[in-house]
N, CA and C of each residue as an Amber inpcrd file, in Angstrom:
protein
   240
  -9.9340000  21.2760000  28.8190000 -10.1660000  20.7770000  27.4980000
 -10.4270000  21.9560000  26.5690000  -9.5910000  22.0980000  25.5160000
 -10.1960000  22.9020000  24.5710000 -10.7990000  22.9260000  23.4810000
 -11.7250000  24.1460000  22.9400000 -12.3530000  24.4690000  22.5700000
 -12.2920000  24.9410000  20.9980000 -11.1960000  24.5730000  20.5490000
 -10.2580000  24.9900000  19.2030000 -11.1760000  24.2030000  18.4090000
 -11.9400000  24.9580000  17.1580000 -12.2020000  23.8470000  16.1420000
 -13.4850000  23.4120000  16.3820000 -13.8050000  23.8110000  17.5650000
 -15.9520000  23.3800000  17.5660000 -16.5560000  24.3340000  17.7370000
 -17.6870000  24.3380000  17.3670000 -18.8800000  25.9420000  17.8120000
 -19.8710000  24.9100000  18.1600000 -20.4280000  26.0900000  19.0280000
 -22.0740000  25.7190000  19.5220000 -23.2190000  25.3320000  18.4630000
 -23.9170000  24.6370000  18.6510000 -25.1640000  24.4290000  17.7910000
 -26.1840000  25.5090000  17.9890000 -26.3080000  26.1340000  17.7140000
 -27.7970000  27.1510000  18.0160000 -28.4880000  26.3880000  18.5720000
 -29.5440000  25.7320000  18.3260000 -30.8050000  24.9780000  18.6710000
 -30.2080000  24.1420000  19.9780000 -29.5620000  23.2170000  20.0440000
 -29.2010000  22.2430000  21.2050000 -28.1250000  23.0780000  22.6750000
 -27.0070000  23.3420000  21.7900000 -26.2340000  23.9110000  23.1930000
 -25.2450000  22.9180000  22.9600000 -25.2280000  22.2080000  21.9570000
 -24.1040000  21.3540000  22.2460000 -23.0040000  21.8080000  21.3860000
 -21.5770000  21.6830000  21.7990000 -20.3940000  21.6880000  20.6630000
 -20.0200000  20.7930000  19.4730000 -19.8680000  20.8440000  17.9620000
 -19.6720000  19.9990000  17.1480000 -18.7740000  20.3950000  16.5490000
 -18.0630000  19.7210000  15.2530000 -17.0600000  19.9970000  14.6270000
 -17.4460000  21.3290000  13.6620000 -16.4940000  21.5720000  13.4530000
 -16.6710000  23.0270000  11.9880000 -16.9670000  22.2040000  10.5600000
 -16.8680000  22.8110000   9.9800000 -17.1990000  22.0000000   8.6120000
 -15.7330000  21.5060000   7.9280000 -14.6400000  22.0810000   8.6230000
 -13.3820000  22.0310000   8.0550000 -12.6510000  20.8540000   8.7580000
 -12.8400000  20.8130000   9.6410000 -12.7680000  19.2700000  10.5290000
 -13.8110000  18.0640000  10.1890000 -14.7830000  18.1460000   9.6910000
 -15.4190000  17.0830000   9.4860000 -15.3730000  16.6960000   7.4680000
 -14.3110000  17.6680000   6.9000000 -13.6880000  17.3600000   5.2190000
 -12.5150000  16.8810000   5.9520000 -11.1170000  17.5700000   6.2450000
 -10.3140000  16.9530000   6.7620000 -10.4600000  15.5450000   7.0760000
 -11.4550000  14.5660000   7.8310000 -10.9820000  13.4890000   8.6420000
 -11.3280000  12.5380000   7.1260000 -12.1680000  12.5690000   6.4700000
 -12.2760000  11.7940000   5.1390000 -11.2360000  11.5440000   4.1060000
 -11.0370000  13.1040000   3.8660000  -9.6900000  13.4980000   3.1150000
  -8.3490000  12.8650000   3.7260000  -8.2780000  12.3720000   5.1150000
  -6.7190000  11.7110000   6.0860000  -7.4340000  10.1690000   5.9170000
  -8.4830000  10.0810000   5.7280000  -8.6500000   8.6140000   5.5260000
  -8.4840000   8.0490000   3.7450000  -8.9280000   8.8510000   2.9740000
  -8.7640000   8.3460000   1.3310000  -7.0720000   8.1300000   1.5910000
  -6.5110000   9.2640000   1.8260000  -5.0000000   9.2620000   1.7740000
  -4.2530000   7.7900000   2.6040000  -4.4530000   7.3660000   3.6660000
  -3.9050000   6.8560000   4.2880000  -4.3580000   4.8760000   3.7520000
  -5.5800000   5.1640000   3.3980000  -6.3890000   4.2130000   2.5450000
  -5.0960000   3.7410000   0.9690000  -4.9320000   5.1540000   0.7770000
  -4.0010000   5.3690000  -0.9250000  -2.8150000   4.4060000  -0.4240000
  -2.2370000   4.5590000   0.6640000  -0.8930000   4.3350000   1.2790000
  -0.7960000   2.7930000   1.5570000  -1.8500000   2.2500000   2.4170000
  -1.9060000   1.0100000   2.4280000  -2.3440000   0.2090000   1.2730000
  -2.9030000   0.6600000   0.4350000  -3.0190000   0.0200000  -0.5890000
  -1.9020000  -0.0310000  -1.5720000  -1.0350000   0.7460000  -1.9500000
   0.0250000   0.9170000  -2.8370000   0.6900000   0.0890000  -1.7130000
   0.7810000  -0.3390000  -0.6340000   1.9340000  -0.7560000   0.3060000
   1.9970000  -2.0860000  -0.0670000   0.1860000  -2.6170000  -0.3080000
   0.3740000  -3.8590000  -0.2890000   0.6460000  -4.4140000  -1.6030000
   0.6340000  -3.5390000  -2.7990000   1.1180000  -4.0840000  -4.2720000
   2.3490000  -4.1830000  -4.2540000   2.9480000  -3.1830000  -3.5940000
   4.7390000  -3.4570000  -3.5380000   4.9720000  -4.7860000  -3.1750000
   4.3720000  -4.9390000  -1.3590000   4.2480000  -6.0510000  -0.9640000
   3.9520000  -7.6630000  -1.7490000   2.7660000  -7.3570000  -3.0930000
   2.7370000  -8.4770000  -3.4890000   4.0170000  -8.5040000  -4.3810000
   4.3210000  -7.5430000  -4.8580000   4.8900000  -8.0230000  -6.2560000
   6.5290000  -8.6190000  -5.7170000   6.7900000  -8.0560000  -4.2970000
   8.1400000  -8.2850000  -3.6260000   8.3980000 -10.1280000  -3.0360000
   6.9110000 -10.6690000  -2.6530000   6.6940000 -11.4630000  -1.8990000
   6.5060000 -12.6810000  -3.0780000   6.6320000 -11.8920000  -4.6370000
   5.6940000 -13.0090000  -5.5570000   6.5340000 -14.0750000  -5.5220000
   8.1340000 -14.0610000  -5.8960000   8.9740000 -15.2860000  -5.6000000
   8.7220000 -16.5940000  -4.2530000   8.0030000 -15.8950000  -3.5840000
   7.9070000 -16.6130000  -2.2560000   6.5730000 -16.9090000  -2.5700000
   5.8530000 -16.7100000  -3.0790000   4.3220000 -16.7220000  -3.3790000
   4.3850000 -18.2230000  -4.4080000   5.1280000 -17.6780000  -5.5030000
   5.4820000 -18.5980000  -6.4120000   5.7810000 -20.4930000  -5.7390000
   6.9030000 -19.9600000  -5.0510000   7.4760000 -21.5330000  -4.8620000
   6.1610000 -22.1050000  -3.6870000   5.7030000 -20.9240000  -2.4070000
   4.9180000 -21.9150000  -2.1330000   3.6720000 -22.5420000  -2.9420000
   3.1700000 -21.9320000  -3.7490000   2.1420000 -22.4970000  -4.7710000
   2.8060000 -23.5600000  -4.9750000   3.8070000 -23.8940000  -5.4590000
   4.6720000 -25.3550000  -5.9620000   4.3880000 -26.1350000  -4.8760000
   4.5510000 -25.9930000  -3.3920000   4.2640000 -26.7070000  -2.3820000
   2.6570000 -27.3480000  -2.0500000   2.1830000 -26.4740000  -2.7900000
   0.2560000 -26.2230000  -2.3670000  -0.2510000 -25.1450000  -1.2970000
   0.9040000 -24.3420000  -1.1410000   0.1480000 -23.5430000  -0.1950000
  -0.3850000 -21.8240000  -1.2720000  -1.3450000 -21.3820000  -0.8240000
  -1.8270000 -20.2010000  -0.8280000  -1.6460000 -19.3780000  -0.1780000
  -0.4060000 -18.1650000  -0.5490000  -0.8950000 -17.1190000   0.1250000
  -1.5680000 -15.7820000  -0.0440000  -2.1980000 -15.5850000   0.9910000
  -3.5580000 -14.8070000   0.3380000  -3.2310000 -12.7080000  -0.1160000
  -2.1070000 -12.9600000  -0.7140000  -1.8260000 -11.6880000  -0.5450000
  -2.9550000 -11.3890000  -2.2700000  -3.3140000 -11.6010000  -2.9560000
  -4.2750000 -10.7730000  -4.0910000  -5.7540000 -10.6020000  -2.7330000
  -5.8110000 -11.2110000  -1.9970000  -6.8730000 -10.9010000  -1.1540000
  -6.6080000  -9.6230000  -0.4020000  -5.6400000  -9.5060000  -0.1600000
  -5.3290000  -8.0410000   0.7600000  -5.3640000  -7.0140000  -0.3810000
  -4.8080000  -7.4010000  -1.5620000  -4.3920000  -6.3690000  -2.6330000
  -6.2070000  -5.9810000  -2.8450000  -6.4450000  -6.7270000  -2.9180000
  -7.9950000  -7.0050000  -3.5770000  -9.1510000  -5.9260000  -2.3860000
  -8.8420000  -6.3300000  -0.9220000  -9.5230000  -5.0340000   0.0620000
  -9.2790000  -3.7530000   0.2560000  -7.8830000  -3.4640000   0.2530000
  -7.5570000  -2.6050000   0.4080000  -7.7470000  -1.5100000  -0.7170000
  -7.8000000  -2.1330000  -2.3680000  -8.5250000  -1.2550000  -3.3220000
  -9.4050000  -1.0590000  -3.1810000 -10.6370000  -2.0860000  -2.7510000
 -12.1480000  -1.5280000  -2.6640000 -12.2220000  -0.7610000  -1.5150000
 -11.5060000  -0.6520000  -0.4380000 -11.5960000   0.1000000   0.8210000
 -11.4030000   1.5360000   0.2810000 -10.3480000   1.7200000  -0.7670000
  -9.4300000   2.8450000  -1.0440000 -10.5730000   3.6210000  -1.8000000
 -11.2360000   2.5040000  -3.0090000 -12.5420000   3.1450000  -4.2120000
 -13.7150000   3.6110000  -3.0330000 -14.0250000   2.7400000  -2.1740000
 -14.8080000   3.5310000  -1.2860000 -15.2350000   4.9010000  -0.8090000
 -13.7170000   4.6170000  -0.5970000 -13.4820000   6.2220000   0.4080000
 -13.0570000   6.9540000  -0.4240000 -12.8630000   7.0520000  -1.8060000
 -12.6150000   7.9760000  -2.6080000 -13.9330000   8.9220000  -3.5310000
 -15.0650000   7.5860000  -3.5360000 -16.6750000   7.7800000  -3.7180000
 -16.0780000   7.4570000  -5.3750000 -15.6820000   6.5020000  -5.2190000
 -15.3450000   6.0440000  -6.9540000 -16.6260000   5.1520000  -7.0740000
């Protein structure tokens, strides 16, 4: 197993991340957060015809609910 990317703790003895690995994994999550969220506006606005007629039927589908998590997930992790 290697050793790339952690140092020792002084005090404990144990190995932890660098400081550059523990910005990185936040920074791959806002981004990937950005991605699914823009995925799912495409998604609504592609799906709205189908959205549309089933409303005519009575059904709901819950795509402003996905649109709707995936922004606050995204403002989250951005520290908006």
């Amino acid at each position: 197993m290697s050793r790339a990317g952690l140092r020792e703790d002084l005090y404990t003895g144990t190995a932890r991340a660098s400081t550059e690995d523990t910005v990185m994994i936040p920074r791959l999550t806002k981004y990937v957060l950005f991605a699914a969220y823009q995925l799912s506006v495409a998604m609504g606005i592609a799906l709205l015809p189908i959205a549309l007629a089933a409303r005519r039927m009575g059904v709901t589908l819950p795509i402003r609910r996905l649109v709707e998590t995936t922004g606050t997930a995204y403002e989250r992790a951005a520290g908006r």
